[in-house]
N, C-alpha and C positions, 0 to 999 in steps of 0.2 A: 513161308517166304513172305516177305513186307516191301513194298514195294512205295518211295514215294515219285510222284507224278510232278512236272514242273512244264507246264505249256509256257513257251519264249514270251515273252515281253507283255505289257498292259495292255489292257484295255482301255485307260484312261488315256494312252497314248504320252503320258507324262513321265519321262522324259522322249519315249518311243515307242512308238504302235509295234515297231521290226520293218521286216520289210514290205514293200507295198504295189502290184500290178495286179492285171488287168480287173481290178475293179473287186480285189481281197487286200483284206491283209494280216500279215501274218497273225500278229497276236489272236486275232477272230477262228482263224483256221484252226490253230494251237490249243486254242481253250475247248473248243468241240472236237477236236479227234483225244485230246487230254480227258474229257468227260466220259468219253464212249469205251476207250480203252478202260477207265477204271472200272463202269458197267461190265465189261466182258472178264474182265480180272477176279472182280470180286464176285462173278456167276463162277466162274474158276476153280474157287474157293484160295484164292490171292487176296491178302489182306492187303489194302491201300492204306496208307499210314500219312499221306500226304497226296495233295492236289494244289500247289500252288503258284501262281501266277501273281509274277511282281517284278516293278523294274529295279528293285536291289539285290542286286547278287549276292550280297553277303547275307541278307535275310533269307534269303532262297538256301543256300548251303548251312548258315547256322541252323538254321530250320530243319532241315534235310540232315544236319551229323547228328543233332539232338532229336532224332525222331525214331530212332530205332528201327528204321529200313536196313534192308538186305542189298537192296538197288538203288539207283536212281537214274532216273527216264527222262529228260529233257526234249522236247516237243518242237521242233521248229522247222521253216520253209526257208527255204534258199532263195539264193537272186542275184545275177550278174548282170547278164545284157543283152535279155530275152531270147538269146540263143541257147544258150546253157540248157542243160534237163535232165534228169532222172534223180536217183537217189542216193544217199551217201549218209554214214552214219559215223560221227566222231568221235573218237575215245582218246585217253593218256596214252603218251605212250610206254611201252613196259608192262601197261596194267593187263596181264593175260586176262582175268578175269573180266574186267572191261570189255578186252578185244571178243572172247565168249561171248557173250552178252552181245554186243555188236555185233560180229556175224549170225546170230540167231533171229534176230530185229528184222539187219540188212536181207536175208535170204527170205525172209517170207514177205517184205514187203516187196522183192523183187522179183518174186515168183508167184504173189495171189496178184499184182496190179499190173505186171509186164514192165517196168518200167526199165530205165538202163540202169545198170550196176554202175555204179562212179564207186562203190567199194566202200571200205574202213578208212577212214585220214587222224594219222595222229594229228590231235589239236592239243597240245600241252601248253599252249597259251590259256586255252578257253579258262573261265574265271570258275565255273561250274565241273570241270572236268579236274583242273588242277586241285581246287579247295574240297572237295566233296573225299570224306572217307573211305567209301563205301564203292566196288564196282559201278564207275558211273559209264553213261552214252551224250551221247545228244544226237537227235536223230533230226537227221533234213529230209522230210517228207518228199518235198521235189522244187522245183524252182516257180517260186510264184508270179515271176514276170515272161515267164515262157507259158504263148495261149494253150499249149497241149498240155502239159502241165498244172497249168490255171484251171485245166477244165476236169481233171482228176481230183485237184483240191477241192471246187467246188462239190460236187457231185459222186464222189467214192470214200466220200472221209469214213463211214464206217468200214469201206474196204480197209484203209489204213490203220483202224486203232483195230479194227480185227488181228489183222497181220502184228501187229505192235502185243499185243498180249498173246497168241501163239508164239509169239517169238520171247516174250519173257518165261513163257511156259515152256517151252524146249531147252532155255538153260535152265530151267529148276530139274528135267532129266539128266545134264550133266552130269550135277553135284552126285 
């Protein structure tokens, strides 16, 4: 299984950091639970074929069809209006195999961190979900402008890329 990685938006913040409260922000969040997940995948024996982090979406999926992955994992945090919380993992809709892959994600981040299920949501808009060949996700960690929430980001991120590679590993049982 080949797996490539994509933490949401730059670092350089050009054109968008993502989203941004109590004192994170996404893109930062993204790139370090995207690093640790790879660590815990390729201890696995999950080949990562990709790790990339960029504000072009087309680069990001041309990258990602031409790379010879099995998956693709999209890395990001939520944010509405500080009320909001828990987790929620978006796929095509239609894509069984996506949906797979998303409930295996969605259940272990929802069961090692306690967080609320907000579920699976078809996103067949998303630019990464619609263009990508390959069974894709995009997973929202939890909402980075809610302080309970903010403080699981800060401080549990290897709880989540934990959870994020059991959870890639329990669809390669599927298959």
């Amino acid at each position: 299984m080949k797996i490539f990685l994509n933490p949401g938006h730059a670092p350089n913040g050009d054109p968008d950091p993502g989203a941004c409260g109590c004192g994170l922000r996404e893109c930062d969040v993204a790139k370090s639970v995207a690093e640790l997940v790879e660590h815990y995948l390729v201890d696995a024996g999950v080949e990562v074929v990709g790790n990339m982090q960029d504000d072009s979406l087309y680069s990001i999926v041309d990258t990602a069809n031409n790379s010879d992955a099995d998956l693709f994992v999209s890395i990001h945090c939520n944010a509405f209006n500080g009320n909001a919380h828990g987790t929620e993992t978006c796929v095509y809709p239609g894509s069984v195999r996506s949906q797979q892959l998303g409930n295996c994600i969605q259940r272990q981040i929802v069961d090692s961190l306690d967080t609320t299920d907000r579920g699976l949501k078809d996103r067949g808009e998303l630019y990464v979900l619609k263009h990508t060949d390959i069974p894709a996700v995009l997973v929202e960690l939890a909402f980075i402008d809610n302080d309970e929430d903010a403080e699981l980001l800060m401080t549990r991120q290897d709880d989540f890329a934990r959870a994020i590679a059991r959870g890639v590993t329990d669809y390669e049982l599927l298959l």
